[in-house]
PLY file of the C-alpha trace (Angstrom):
ply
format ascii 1.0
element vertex 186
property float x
property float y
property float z
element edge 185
property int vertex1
property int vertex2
end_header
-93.99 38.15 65.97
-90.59 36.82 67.42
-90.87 33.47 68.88
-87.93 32.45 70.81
-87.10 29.62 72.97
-85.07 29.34 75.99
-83.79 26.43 77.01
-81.78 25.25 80.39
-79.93 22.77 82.08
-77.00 22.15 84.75
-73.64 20.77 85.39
-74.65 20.09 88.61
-77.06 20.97 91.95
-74.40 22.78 94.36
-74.13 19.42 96.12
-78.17 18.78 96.28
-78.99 15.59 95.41
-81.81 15.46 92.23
-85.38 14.30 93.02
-85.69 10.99 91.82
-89.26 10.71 91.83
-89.41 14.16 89.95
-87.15 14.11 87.18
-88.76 16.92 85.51
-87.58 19.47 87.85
-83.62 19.44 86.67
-82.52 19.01 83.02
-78.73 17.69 83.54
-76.35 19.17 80.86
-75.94 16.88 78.14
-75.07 18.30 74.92
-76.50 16.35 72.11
-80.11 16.32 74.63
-79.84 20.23 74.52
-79.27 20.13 70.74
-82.22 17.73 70.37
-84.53 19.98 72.22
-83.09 23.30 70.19
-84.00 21.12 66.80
-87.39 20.45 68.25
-88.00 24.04 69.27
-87.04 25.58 66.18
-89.31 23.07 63.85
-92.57 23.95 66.40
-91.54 27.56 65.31
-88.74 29.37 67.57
-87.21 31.50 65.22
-84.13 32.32 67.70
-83.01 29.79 70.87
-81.40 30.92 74.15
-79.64 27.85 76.11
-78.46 28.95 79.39
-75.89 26.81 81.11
-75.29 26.73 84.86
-71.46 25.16 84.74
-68.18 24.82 85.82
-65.65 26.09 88.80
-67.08 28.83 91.30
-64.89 31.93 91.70
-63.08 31.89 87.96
-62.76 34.73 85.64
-62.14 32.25 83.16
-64.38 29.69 81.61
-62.97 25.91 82.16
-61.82 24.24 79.27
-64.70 21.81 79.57
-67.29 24.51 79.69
-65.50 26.21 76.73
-65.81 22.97 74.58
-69.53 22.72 75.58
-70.57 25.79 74.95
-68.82 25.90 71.57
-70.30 22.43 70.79
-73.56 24.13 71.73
-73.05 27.41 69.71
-72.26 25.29 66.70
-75.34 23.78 66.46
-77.43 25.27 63.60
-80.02 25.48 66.17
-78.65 27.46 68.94
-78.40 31.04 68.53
-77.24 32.07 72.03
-75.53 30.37 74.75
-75.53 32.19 78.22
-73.87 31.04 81.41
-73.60 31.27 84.66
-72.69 29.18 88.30
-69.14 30.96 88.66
-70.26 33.80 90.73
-67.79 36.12 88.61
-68.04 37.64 85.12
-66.66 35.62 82.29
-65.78 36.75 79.18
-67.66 36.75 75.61
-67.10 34.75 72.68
-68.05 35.88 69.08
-68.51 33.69 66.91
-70.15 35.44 63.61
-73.53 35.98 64.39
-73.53 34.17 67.55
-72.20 34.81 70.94
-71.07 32.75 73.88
-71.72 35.13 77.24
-69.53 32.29 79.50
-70.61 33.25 83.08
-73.21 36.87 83.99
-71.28 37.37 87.49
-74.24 37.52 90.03
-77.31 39.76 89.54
-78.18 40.02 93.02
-76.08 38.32 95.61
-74.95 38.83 99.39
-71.77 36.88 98.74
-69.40 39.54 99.85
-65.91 37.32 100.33
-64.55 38.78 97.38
-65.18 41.90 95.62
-65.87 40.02 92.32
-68.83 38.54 93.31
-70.63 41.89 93.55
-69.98 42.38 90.07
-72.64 41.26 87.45
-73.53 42.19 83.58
-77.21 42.19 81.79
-76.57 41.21 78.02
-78.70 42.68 75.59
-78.60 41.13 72.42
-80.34 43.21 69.29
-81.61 41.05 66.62
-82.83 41.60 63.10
-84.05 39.08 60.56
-81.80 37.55 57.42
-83.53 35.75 55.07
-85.95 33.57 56.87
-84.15 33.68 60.10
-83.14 35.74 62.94
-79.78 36.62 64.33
-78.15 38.46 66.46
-76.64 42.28 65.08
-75.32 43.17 68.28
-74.13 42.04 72.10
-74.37 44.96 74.45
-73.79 44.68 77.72
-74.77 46.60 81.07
-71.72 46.74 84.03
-73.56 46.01 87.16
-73.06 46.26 90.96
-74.61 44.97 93.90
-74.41 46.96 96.93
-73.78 44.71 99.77
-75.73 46.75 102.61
-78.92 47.44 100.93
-78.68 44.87 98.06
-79.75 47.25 95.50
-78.21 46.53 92.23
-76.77 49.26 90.44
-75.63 49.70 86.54
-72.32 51.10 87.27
-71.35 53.34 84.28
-74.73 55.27 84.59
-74.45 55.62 88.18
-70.58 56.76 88.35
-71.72 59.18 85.49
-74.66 60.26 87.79
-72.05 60.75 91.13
-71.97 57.47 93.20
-70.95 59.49 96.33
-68.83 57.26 98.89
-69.89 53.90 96.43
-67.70 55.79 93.07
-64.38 54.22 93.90
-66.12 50.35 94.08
-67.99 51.28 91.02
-65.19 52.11 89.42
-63.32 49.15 89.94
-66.19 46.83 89.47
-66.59 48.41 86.08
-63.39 48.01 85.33
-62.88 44.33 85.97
-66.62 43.33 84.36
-65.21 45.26 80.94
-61.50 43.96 80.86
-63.24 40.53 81.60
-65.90 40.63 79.10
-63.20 41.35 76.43
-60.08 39.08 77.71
0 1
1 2
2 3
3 4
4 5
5 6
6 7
7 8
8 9
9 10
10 11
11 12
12 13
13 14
14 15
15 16
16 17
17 18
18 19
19 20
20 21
21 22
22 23
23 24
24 25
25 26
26 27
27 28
28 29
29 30
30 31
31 32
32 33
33 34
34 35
35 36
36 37
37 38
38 39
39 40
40 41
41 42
42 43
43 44
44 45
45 46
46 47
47 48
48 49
49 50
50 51
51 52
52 53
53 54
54 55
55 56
56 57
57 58
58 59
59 60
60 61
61 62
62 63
63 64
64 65
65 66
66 67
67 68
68 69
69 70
70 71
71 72
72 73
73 74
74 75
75 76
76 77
77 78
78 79
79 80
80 81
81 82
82 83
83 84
84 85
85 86
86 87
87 88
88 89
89 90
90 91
91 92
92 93
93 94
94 95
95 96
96 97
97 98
98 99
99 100
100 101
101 102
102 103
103 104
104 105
105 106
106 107
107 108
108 109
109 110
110 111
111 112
112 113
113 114
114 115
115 116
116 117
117 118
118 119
119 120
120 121
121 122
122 123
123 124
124 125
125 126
126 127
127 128
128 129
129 130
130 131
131 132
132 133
133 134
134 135
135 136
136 137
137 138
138 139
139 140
140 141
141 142
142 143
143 144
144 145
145 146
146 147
147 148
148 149
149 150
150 151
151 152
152 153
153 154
154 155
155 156
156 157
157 158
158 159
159 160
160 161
161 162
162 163
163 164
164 165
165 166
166 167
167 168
168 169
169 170
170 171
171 172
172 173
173 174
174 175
175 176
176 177
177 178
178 179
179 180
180 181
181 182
182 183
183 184
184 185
């Protein structure tokens, strides 16, 4: 019975240049749009909203001060419940904020980049929620370690397979879960 929106948009296109005779295909990041559309979605029902954001520098372990500001700007909203990024190729840390959360950049899920060992590294948030009083929020932020092994490009959680014996792949494992956690908590 959980109706939840999720909701999108982008800094920018990697350099492609935006249809203009489709504008429907891209929603540029504009905060007080996104907020609009979060108000919207909550009074046709959504009883929890995701915005994803794909923002900022490429190859950072730390969120820019501009994407800090707009996710926090986003969080704030009454209507936002979740803000989830990603474009930076590398894990970025959390933000708590009471009952919210700010996941600033998942690393990559599945990626052949391979130039530096930080791109192989990703994270799957789980986030548990429960209802209080006539809404929902989030009770907890988990979070799965991940690894994507360049020569197959099987991605692997990396606590469960260390703890199964990763063989010749335990050492990157290791140090992939290592950097995701001491990120995710900076």
């Amino acid at each position: 019975g959980l109706t939840i929106a999720h909701l999108s948009a982008t800094w920018w296109l990697n350099g492609l240049k935006e249809p203009s005779d489709r504008p429907w295909l891209v929603q540029d990041l504009d905060v007080d749009d996104l907020i609009d559309k979060a108000e919207a979605a909550k009074a046709a029902g959504a009883d929890y909203v995701v915005v994803s954001v794909h923002c900022c520098t490429e190859y950072q372990t730390m969120p820019t001060a501009y994407q800090r500001d707009t996710d926090r700007r986003l969080i704030d909203s009454p209507a936002i419940d979740l803000v989830v990024g990603h474009h930076a190729h590398f894990v970025q840390p959390v933000e708590n904020r009471g009952d919210e959360f700010i996941v600033y950049g998942l690393g990559n899920f599945l990626s052949g980049q391979r130039r530096r060992p930080q791109t192989a590294d990703g994270v799957i948030v789980l986030a548990d929620l429960v209802p209080r009083g006539d809404e929902w929020v989030t009770k907890e932020l988990r979070y799965v370690p991940t690894w994507v092994v360049g020569s197959t490009y099987r991605v692997l959680p990396a606590a469960e397979t260390i703890a199964e014996g990763a063989g010749s792949l335990a050492s990157s494992l290791r140090a992939s879960w290592n950097r995701t956690v001491d990120t995710i908590e900076a």
